[in-house]
N, C-alpha and C positions, 0 to 999 in steps of 0.2 A: 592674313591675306585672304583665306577660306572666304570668309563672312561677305567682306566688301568685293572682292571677285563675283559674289551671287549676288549681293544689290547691285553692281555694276552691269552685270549680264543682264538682269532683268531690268534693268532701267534703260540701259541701251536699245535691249531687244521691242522695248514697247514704244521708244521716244522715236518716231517718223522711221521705224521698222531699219534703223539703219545696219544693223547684222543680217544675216540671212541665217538661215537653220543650216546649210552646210557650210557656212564660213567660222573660221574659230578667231577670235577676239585676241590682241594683242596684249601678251604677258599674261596670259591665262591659260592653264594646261586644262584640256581636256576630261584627262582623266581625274583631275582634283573634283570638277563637277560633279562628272559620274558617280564619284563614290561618294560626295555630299549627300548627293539626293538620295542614293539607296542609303545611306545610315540615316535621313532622315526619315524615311518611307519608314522602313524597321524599326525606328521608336514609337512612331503614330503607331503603328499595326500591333505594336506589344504592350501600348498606351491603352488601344480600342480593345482588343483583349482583354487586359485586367479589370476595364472598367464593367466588360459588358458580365465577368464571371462574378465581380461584386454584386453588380445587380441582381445579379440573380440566387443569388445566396443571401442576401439582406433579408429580400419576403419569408423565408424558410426558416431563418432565425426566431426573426418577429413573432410566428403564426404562435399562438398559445389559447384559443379558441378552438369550440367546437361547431361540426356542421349542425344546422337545427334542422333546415329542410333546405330541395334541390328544385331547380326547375329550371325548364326547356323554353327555348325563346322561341317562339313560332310566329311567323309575318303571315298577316293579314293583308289583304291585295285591298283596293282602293274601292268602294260601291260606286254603279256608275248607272244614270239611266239614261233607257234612250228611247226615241220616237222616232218615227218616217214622217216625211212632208211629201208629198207627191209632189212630183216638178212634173212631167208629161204621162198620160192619161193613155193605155192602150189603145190600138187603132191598128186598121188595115188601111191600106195604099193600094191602088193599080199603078204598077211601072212599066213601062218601053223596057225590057231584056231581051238582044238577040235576035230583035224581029219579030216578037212575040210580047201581048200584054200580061201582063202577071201579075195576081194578086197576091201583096207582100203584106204579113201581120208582125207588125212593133208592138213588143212588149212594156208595159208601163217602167217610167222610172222615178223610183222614189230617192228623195235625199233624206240619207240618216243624219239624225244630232245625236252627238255624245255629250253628257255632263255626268262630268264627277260630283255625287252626291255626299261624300267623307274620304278623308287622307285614309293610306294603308298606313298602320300600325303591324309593332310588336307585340306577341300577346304570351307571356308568362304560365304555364303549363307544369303543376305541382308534377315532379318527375321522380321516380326510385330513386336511392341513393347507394350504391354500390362500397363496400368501404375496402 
């Protein structure tokens, strides 16, 4: 009854939502679910355990070589070059301020271009080896 109780629940619960989450389903205890899913949970989790201490014991077994030499991964950023264009050319202006004319000085404006000239790389770095 366990079994097809949870394809039931979960077929019902999905088919036009017709249970609600605090409504309980007819002929089906509550507490039967409850402790389905936690002794389900507890075998996944003692499942995910053993598998993850295998893994990691298998490389340790295997290893039957020696280190020959060590080295440091070091990132290399991207080369990039650039130039300005000038887009407007300094200058002074006379303005109207406050009842008064005043001589205003604009500073030039350049536009920069960026181009990446090479990708950034990984670059391999003969390192000590510590045993």
């Amino acid at each position: 009854m366990g079994g097809n109780a949870l394809f039931w629940l979960f077929e019902s619960r999905s088919a036009e939502s017709r249970v609600g989450l605090g409504e309980t389903l007819p002929g089906f205890d509550d507490g039967l679910y409850l402790e389905t899913v936690a002794s389900i949970g507890r075998s996944v989790s003692i499942l995910t355990a053993a598998a993850v201490l295998i893994s990691f014991a298998v490389p340790a077994m295997a290893w039957e070589g020696k280190v020959v030499a060590c080295y440091d991964s070091v990132w290399v950023p991207a080369k990039t070059e650039t130039h300005k264009q000038l887009h407007s050319a300094a200058h002074t202006k006379w303005e109207h301020s406050g009842g008064q004319l005043v001589k205003i000085y604009y500073a030039s404006v350049d536009i920069q271009h960026l181009r990446k000239t090479s990708k950034g790389y990984h670059l391999k770095i003969k390192a000590a080896w510590n045993k």
